[in-house]
C-alpha positions as CSV (number, residue, x, y, z in Angstrom):
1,X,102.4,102.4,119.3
2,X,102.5,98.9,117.8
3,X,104.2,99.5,114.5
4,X,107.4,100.3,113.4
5,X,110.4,98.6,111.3
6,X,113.1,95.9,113.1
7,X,116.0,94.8,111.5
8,X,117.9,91.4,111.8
9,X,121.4,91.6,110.0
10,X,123.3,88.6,109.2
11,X,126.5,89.3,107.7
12,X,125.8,91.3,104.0
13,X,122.3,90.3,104.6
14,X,119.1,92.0,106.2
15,X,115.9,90.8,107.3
16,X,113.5,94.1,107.6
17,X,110.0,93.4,109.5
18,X,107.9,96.3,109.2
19,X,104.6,96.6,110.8
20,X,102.3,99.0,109.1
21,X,99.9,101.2,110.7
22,X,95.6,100.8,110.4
23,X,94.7,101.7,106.8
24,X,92.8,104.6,107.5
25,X,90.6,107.0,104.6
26,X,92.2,110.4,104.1
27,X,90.4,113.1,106.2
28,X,92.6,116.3,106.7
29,X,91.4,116.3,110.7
30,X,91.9,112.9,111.0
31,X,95.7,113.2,110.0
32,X,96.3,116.0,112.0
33,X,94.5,114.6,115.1
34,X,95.7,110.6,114.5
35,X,99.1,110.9,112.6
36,X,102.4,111.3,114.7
37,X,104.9,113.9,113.6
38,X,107.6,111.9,112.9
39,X,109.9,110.8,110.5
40,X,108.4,107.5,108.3
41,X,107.6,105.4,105.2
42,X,104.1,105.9,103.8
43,X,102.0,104.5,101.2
44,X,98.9,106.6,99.5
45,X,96.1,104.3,97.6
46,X,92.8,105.2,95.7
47,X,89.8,103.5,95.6
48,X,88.7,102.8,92.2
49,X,85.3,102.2,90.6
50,X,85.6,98.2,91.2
51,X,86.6,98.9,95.0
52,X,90.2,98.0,94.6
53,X,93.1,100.2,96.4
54,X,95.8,101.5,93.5
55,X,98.8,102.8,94.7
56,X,99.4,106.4,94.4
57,X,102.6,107.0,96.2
58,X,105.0,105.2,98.7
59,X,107.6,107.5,99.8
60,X,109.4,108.6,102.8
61,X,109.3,111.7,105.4
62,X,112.2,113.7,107.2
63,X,111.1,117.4,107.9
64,X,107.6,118.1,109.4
65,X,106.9,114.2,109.9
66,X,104.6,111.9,108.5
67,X,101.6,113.9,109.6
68,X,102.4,117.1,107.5
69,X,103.8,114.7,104.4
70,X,100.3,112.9,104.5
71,X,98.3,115.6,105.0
72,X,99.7,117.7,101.8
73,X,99.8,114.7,99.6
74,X,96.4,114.2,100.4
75,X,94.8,117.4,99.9
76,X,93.8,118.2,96.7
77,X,93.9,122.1,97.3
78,X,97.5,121.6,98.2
79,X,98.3,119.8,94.9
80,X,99.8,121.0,91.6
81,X,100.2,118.1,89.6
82,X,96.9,117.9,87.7
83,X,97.3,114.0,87.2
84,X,97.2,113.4,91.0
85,X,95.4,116.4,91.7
86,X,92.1,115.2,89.4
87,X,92.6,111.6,91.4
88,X,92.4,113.2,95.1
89,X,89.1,114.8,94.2
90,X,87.5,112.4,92.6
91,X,87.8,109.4,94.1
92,X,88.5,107.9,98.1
93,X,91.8,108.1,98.8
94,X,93.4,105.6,101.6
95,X,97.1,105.7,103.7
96,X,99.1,103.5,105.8
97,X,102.1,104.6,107.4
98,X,105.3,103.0,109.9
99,X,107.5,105.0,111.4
100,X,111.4,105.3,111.7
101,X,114.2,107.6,113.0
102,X,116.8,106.0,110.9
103,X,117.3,107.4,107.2
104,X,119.4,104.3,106.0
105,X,116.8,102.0,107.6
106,X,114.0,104.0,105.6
107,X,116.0,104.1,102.3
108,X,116.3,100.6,102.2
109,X,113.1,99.7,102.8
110,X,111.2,102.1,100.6
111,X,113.6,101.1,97.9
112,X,112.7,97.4,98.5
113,X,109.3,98.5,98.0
114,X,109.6,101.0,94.7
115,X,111.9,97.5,93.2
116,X,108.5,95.3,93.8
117,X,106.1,97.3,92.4
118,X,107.9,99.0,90.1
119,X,110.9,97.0,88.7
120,X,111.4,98.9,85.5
121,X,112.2,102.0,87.8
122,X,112.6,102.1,91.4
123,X,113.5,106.0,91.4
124,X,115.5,105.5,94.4
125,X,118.7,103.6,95.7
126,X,119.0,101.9,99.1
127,X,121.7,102.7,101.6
128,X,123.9,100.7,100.1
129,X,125.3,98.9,103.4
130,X,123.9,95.1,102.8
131,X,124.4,93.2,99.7
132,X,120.9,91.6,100.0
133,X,117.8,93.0,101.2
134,X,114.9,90.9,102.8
135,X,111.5,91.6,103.7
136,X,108.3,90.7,105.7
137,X,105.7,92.6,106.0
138,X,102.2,92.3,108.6
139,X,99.4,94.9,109.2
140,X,96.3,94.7,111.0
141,X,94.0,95.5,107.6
142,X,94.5,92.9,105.0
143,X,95.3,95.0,101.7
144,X,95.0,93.9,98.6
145,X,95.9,96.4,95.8
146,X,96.5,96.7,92.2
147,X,99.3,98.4,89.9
């Protein structure tokens, strides 16, 4: 496995480098026979009509792993809000995944995420162990997505 999330702490400070996993097209089989049952960070996209990923859902995975999280998110039949559920059967849905044992680490970092794309309303707090929170990013697909 080449992907995961490293830390560098400096004081109040820390630098987060998390290396995402391959994009890959949600296929039910495919998750189950690709995606490790672990605890992680993922992100969820759909394709719209222009061929531009839109985010869907970044989140994170204790119980049952990242395999069972992505699988049920991405199944339409296992869906009941009708917003997302009408999106997962219409169009190509996308994922992207990292994974980590350490609940503060994940907090943290999906929280740095759900601050950059959604500043009006992260929905979550971090850990609340660094005053400052820094991050880089690298993945072997170069994505490109809108809000």
């Amino acid at each position: 496995m080449d992907y995961g999330i490293t830390a560098q702490e400096k004081g109040q400070d820390v630098h987060y480098f998390v290396k995402w996993s391959s994009l890959a097209k949600a296929d039910r089989w495919e998750i189950n026979a690709k995606v490790p049952s672990v605890a992680g960070i993922y992100e969820i996209y759909w394709m719209d009509d222009h061929n531009h990923l839109r985010m869907l859902s970044v989140g994170q995975t204790h119980y049952g792993g990242l395999r069972s999280e992505l699988r049920r998110l991405t199944d339409p039949e296992l869906i009941t809000d009708e917003k997302a559920k009408k999106i997962l059967e219409d169009e190509e849905i996308w994922y992207r995944y990292v994974p980590s044992n350490s609940s503060p680490v994940m907090a943290d970092v999906v929280w740095y995420f759900m601050k950059t794309y959604f500043p009006e309303n992260p929905g979550v707090e971090h850990s609340g162990r660094y005053e400052n929170i820094f991050m880089n990013e690298s993945a072997p697909d170069k994505l490109i997505w809108v809000p």
